[in-house]
mmCIF file of the N, C-alpha and C atoms, coordinates in Angstrom:
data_MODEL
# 
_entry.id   MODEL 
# 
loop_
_atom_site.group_PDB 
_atom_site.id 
_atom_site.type_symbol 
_atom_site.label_atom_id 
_atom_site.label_alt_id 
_atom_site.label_comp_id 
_atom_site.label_asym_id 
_atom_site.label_entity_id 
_atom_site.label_seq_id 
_atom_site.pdbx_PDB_ins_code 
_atom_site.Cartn_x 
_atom_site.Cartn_y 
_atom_site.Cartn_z 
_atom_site.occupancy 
_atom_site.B_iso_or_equiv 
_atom_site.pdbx_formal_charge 
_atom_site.auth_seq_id 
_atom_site.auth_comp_id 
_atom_site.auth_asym_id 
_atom_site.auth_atom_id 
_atom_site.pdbx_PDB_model_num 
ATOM 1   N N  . UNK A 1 1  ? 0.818  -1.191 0.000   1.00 0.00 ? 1  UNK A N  1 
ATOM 2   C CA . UNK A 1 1  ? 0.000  0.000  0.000   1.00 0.00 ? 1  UNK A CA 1 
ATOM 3   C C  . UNK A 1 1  ? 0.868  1.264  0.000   1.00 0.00 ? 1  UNK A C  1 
ATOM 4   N N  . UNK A 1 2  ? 2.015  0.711  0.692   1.00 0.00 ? 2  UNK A N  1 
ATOM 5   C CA . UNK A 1 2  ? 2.939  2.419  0.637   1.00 0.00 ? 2  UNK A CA 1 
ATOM 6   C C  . UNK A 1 2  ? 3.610  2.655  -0.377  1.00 0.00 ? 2  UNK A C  1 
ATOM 7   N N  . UNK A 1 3  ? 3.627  1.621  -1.167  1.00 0.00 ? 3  UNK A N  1 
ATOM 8   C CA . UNK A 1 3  ? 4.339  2.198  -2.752  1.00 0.00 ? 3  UNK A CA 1 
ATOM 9   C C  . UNK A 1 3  ? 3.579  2.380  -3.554  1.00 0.00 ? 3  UNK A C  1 
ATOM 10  N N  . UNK A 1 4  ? 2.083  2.056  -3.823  1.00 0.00 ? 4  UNK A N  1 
ATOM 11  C CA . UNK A 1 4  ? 1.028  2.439  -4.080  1.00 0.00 ? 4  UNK A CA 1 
ATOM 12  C C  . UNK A 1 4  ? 1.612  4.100  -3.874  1.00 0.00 ? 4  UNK A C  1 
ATOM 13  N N  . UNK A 1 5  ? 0.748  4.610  -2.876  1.00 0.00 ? 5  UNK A N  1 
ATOM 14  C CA . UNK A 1 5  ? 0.625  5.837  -2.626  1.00 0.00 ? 5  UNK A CA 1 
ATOM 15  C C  . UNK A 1 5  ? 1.787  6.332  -2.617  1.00 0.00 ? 5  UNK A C  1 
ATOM 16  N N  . UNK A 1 6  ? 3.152  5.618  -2.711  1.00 0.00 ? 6  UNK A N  1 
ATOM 17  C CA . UNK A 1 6  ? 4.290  6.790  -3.389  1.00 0.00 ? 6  UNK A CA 1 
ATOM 18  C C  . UNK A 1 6  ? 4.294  7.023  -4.427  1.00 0.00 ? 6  UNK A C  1 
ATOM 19  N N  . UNK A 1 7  ? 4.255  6.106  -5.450  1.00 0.00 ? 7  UNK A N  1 
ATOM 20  C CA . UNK A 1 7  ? 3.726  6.246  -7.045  1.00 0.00 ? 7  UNK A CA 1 
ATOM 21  C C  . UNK A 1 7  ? 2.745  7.542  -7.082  1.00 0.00 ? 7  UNK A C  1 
ATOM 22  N N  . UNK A 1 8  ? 1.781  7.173  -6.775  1.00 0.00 ? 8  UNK A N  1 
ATOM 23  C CA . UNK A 1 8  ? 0.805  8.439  -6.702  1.00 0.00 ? 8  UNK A CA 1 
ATOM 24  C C  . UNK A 1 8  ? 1.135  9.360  -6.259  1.00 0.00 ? 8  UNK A C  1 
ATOM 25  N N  . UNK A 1 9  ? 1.816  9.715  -5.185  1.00 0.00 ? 9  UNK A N  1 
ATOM 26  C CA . UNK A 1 9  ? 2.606  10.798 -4.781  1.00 0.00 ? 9  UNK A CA 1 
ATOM 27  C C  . UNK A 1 9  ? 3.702  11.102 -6.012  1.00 0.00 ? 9  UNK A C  1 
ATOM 28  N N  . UNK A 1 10 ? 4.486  10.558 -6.481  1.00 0.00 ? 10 UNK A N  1 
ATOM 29  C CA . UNK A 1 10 ? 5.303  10.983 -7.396  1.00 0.00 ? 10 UNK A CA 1 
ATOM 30  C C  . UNK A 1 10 ? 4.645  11.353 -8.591  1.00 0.00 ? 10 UNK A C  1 
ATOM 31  N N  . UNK A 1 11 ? 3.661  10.894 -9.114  1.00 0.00 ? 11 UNK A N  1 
ATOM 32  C CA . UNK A 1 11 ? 3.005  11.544 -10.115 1.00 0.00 ? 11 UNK A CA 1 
ATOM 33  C C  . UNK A 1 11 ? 2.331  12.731 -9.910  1.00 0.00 ? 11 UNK A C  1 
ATOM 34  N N  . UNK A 1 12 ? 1.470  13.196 -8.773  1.00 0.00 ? 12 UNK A N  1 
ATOM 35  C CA . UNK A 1 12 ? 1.194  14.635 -8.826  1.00 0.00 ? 12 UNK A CA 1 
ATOM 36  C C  . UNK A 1 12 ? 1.954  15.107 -8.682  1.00 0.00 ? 12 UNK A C  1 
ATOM 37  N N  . UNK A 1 13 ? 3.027  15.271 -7.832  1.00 0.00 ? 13 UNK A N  1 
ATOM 38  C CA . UNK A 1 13 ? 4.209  16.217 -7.925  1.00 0.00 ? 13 UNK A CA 1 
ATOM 39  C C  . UNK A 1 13 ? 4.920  16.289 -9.522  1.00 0.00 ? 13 UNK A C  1 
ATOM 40  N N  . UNK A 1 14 ? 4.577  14.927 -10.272 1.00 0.00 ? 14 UNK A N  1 
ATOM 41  C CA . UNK A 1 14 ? 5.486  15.378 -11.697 1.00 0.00 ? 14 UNK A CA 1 
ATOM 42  C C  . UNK A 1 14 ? 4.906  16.332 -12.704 1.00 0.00 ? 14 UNK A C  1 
ATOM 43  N N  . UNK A 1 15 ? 3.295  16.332 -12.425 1.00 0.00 ? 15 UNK A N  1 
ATOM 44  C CA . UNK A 1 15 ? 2.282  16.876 -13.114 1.00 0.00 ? 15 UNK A CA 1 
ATOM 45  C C  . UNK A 1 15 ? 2.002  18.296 -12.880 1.00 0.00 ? 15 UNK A C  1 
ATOM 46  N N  . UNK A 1 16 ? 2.672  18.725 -11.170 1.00 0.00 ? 16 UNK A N  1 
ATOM 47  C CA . UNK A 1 16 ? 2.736  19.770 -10.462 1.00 0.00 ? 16 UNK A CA 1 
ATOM 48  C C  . UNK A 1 16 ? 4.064  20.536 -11.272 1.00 0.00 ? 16 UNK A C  1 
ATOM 49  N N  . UNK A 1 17 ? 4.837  19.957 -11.153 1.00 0.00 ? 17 UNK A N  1 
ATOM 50  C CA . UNK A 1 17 ? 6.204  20.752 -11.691 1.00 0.00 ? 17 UNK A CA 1 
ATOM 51  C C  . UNK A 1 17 ? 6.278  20.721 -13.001 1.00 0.00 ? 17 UNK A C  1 
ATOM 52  N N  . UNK A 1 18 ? 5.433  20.273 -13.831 1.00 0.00 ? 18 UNK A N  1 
ATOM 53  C CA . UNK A 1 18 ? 4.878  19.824 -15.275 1.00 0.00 ? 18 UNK A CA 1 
ATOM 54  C C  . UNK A 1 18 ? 4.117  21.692 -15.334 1.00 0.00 ? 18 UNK A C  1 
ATOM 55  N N  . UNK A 1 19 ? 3.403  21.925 -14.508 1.00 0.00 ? 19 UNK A N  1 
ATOM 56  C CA . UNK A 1 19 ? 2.553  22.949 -14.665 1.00 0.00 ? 19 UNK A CA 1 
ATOM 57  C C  . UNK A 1 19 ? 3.499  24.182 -14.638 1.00 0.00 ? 19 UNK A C  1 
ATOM 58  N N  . UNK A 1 20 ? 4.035  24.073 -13.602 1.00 0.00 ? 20 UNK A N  1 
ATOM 59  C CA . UNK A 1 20 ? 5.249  25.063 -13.166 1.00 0.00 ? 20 UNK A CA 1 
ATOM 60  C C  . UNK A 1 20 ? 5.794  25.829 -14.344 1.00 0.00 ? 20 UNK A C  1 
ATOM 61  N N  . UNK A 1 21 ? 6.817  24.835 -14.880 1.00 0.00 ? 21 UNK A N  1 
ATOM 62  C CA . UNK A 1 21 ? 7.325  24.693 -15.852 1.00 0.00 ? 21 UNK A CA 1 
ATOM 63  C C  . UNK A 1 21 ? 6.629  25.423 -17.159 1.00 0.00 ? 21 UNK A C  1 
ATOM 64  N N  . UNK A 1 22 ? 5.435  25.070 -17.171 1.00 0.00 ? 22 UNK A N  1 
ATOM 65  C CA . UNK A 1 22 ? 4.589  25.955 -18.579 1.00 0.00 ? 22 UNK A CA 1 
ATOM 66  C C  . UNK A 1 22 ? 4.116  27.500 -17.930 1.00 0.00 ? 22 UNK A C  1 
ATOM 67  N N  . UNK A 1 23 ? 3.997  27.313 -16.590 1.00 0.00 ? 23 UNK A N  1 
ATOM 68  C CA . UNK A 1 23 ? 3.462  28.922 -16.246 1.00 0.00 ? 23 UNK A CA 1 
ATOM 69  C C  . UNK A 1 23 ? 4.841  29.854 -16.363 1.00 0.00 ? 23 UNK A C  1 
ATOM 70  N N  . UNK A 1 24 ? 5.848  29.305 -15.785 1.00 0.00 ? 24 UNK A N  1 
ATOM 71  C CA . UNK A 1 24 ? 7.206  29.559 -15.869 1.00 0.00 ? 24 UNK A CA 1 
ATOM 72  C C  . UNK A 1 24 ? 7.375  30.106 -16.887 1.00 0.00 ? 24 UNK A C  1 
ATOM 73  N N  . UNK A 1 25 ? 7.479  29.342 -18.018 1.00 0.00 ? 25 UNK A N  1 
ATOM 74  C CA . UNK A 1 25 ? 7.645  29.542 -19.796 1.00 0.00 ? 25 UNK A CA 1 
ATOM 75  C C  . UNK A 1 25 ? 9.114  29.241 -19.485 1.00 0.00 ? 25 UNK A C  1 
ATOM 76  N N  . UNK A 1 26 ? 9.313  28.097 -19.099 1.00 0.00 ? 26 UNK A N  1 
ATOM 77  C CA . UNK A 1 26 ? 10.767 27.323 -19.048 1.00 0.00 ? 26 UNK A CA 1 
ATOM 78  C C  . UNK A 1 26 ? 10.874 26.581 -19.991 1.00 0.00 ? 26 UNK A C  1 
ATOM 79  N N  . UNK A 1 27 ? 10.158 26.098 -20.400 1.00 0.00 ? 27 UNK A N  1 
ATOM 80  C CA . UNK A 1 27 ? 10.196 25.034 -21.515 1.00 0.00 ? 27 UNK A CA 1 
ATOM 81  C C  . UNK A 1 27 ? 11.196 25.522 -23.211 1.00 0.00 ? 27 UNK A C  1 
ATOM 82  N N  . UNK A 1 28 ? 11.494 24.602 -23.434 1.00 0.00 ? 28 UNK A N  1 
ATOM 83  C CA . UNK A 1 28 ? 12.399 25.387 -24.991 1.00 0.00 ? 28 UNK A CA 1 
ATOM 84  C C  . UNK A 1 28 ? 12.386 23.931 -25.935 1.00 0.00 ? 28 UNK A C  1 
ATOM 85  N N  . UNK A 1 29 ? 12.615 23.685 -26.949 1.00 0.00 ? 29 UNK A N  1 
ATOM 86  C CA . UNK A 1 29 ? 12.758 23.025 -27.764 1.00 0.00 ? 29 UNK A CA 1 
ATOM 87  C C  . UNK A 1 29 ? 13.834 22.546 -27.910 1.00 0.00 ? 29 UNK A C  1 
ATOM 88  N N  . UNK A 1 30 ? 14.246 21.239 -27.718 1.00 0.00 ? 30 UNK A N  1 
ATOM 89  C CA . UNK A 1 30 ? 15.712 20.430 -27.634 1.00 0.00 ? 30 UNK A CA 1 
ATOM 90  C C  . UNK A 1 30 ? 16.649 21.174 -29.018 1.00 0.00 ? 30 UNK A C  1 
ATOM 91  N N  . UNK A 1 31 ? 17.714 21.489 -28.654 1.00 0.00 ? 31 UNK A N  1 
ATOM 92  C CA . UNK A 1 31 ? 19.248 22.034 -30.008 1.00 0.00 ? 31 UNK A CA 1 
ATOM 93  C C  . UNK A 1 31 ? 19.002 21.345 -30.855 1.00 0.00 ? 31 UNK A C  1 
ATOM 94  N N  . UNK A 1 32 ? 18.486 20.070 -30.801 1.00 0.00 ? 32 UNK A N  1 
ATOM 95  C CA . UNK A 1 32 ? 18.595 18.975 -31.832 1.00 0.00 ? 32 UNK A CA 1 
ATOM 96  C C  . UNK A 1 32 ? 17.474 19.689 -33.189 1.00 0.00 ? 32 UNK A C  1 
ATOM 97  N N  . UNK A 1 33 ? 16.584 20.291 -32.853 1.00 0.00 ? 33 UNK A N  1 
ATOM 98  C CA . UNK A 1 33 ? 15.641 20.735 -33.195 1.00 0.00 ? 33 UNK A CA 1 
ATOM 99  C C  . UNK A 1 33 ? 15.597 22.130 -33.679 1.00 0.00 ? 33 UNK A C  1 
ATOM 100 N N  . UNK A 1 34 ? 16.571 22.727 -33.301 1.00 0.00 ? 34 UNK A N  1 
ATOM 101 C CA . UNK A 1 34 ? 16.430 24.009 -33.431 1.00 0.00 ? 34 UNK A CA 1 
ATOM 102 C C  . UNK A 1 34 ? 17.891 24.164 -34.269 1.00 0.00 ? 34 UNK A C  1 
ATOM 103 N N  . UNK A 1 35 ? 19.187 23.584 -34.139 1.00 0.00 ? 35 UNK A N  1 
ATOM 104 C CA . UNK A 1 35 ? 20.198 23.985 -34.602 1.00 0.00 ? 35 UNK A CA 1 
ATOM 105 C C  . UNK A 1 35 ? 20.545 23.333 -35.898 1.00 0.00 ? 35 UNK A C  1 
ATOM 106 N N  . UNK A 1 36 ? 20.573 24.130 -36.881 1.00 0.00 ? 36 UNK A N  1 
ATOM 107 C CA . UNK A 1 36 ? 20.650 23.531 -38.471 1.00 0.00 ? 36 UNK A CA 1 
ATOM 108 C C  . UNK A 1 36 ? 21.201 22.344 -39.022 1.00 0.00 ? 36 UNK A C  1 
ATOM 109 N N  . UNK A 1 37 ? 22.691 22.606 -38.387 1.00 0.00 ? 37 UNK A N  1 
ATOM 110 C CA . UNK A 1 37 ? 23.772 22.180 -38.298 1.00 0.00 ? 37 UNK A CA 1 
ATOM 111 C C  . UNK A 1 37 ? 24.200 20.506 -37.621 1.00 0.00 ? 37 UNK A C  1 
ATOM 112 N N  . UNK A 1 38 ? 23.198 20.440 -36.650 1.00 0.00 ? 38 UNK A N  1 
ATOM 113 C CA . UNK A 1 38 ? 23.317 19.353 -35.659 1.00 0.00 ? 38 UNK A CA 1 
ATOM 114 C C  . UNK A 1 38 ? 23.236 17.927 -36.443 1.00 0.00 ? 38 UNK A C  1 
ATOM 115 N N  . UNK A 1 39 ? 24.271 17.035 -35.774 1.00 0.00 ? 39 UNK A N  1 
ATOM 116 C CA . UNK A 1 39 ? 24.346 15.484 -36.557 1.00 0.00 ? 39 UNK A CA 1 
ATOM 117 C C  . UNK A 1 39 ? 23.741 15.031 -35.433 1.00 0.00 ? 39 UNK A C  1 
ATOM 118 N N  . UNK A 1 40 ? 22.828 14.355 -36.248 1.00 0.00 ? 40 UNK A N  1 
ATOM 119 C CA . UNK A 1 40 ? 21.546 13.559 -35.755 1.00 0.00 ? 40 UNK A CA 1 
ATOM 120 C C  . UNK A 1 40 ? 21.683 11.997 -36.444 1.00 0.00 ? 40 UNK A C  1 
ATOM 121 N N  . UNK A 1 41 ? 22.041 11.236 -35.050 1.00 0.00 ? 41 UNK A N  1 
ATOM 122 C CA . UNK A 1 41 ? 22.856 9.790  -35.451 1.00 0.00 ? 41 UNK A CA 1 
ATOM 123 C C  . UNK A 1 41 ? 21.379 9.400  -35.847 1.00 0.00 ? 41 UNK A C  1 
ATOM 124 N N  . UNK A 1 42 ? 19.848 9.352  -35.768 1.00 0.00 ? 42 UNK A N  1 
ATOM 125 C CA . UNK A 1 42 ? 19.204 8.767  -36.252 1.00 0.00 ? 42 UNK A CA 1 
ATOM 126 C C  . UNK A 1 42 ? 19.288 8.678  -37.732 1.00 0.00 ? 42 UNK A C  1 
ATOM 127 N N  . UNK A 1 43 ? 19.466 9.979  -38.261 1.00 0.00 ? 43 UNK A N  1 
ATOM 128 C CA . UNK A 1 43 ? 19.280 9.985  -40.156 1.00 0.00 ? 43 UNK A CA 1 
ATOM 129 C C  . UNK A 1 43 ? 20.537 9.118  -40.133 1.00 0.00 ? 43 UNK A C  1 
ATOM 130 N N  . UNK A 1 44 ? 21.731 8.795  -39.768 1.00 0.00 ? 44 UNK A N  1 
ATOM 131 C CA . UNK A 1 44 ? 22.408 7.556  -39.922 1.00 0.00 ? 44 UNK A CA 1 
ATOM 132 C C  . UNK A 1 44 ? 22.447 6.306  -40.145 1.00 0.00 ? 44 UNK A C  1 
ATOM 133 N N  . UNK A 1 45 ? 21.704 6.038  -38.603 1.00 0.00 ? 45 UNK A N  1 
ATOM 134 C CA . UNK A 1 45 ? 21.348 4.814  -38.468 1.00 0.00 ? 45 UNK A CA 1 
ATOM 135 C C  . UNK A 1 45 ? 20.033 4.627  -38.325 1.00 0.00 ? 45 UNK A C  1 
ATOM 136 N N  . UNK A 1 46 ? 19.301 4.319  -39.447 1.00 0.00 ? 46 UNK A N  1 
ATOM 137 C CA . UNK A 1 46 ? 18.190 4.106  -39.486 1.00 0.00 ? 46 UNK A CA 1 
ATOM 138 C C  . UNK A 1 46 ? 17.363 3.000  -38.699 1.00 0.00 ? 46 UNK A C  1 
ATOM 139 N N  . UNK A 1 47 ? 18.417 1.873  -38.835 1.00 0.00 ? 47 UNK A N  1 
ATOM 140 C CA . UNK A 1 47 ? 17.757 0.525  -38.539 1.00 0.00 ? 47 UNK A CA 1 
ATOM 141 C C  . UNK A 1 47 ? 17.790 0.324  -36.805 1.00 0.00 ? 47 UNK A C  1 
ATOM 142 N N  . UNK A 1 48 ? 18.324 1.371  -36.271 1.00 0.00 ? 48 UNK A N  1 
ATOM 143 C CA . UNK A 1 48 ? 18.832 1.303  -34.690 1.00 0.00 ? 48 UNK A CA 1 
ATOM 144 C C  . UNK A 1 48 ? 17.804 1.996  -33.911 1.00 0.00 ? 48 UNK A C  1 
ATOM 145 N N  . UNK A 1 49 ? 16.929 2.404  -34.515 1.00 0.00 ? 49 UNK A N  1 
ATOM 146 C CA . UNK A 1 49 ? 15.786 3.130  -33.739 1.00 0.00 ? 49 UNK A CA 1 
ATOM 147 C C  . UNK A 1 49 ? 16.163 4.133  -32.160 1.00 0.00 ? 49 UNK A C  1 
ATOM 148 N N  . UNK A 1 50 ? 16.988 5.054  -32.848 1.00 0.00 ? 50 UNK A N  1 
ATOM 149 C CA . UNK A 1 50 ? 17.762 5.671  -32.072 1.00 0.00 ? 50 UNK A CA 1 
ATOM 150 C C  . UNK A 1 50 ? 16.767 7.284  -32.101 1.00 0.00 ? 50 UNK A C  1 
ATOM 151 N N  . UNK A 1 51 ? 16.700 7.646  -30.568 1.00 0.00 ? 51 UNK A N  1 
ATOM 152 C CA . UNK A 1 51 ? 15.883 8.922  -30.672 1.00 0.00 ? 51 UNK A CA 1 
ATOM 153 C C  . UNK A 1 51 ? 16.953 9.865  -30.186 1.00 0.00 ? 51 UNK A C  1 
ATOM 154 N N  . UNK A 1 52 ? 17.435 10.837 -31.275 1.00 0.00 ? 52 UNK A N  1 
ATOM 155 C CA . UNK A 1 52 ? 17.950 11.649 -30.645 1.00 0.00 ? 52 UNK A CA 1 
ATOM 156 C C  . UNK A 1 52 ? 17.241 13.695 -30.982 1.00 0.00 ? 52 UNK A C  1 
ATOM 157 N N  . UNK A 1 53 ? 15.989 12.823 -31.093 1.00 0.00 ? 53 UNK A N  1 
ATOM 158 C CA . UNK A 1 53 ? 15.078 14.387 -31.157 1.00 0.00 ? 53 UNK A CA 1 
ATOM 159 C C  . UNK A 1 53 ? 13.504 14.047 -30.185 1.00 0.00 ? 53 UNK A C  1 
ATOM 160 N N  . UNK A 1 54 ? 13.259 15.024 -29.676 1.00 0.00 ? 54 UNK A N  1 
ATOM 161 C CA . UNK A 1 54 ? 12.442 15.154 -28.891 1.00 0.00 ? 54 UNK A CA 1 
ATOM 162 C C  . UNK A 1 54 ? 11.694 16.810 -29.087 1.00 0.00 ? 54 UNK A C  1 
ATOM 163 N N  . UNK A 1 55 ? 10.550 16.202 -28.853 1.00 0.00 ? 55 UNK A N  1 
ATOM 164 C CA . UNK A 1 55 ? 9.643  17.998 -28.782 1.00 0.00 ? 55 UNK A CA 1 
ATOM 165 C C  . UNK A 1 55 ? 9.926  18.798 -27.146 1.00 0.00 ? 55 UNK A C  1 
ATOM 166 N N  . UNK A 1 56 ? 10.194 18.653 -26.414 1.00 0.00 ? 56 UNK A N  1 
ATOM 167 C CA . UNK A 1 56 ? 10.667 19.636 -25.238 1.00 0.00 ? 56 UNK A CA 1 
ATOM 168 C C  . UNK A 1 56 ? 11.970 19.086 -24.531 1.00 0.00 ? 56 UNK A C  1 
ATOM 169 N N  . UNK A 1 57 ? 12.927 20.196 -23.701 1.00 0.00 ? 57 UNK A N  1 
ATOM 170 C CA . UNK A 1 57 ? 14.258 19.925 -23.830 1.00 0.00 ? 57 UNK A CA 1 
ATOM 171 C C  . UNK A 1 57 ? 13.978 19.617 -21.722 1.00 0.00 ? 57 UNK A C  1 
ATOM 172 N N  . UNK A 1 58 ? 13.317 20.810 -21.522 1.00 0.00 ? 58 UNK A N  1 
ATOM 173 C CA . UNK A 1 58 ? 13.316 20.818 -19.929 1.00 0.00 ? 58 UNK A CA 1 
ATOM 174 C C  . UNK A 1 58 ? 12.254 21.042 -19.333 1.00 0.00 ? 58 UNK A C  1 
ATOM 175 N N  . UNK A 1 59 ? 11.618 20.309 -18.450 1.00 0.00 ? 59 UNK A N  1 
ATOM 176 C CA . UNK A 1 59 ? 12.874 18.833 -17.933 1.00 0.00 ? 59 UNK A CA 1 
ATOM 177 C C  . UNK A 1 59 ? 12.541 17.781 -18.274 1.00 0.00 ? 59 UNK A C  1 
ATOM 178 N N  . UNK A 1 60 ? 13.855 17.301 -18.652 1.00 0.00 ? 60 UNK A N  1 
ATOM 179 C CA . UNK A 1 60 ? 14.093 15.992 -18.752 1.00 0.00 ? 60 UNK A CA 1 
ATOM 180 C C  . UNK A 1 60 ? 12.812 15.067 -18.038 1.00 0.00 ? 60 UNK A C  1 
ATOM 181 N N  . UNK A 1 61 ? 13.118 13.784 -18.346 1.00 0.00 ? 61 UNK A N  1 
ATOM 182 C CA . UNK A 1 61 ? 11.966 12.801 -17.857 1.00 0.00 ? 61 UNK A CA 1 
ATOM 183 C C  . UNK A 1 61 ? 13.193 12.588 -16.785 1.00 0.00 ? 61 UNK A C  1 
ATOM 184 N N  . UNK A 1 62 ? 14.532 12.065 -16.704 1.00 0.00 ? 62 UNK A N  1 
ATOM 185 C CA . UNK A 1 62 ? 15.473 11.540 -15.582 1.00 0.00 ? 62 UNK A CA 1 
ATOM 186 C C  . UNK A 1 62 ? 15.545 12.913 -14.599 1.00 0.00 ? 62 UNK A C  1 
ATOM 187 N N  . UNK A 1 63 ? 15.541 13.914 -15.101 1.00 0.00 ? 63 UNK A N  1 
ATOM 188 C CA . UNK A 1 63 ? 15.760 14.997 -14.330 1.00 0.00 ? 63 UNK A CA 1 
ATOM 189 C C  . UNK A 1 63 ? 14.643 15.552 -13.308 1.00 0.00 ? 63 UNK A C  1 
ATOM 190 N N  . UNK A 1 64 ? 13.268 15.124 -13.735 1.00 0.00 ? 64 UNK A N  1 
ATOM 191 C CA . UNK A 1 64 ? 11.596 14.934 -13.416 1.00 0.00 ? 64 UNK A CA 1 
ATOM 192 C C  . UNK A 1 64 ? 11.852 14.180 -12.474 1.00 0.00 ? 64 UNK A C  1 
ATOM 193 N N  . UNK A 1 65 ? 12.075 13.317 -12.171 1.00 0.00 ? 65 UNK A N  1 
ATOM 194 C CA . UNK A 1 65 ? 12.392 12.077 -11.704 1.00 0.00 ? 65 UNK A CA 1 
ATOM 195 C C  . UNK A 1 65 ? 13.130 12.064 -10.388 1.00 0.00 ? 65 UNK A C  1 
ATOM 196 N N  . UNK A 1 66 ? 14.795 12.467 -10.633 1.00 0.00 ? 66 UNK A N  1 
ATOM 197 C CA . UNK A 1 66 ? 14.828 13.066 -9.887  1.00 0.00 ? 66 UNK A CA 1 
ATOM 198 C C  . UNK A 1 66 ? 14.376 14.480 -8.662  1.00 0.00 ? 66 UNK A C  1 
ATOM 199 N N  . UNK A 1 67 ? 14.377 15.228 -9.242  1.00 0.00 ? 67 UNK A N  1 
ATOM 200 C CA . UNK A 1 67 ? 13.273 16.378 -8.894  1.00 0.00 ? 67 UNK A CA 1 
ATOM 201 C C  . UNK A 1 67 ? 12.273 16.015 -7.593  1.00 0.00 ? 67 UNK A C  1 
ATOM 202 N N  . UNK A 1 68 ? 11.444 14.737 -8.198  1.00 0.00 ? 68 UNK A N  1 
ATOM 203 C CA . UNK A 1 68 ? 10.606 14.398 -7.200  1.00 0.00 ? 68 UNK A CA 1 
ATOM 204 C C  . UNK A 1 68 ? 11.119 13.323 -6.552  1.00 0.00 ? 68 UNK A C  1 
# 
């Protein structure tokens, strides 16, 4: 039951600092995305199903994570 309700505890707090974050206007669009220039090992390696683009940069999901 108590990891139950830590789970749940860790999710409103991620959803809480999720909000933050947009009232903030912290959020930005990963370099990968924005910089012309950037080598992006996916157009490489196709067959490796490698993500190295994402639609928001911060925060992180490990950094979220930590956080809470």
């Amino acid at each position: 039951m108590g990891f139950v309700t830590l789970l749940i505890l860790m999710l409103l707090m991620r959803e809480m600092m999720n909000l933050y974050v947009e009232y903030a206007n912290l959020g930005r669009k990963r370099p990968t995305l924005v910089v012309k220039s950037a080598f992006l090992l996916s157009l490489m390696y196709h067959n490796l199903g490698l993500k190295d683009m994402s639609a928001h940069s911060f925060p992180g999901d490990h950094a979220a994570v930590l956080f809470t």
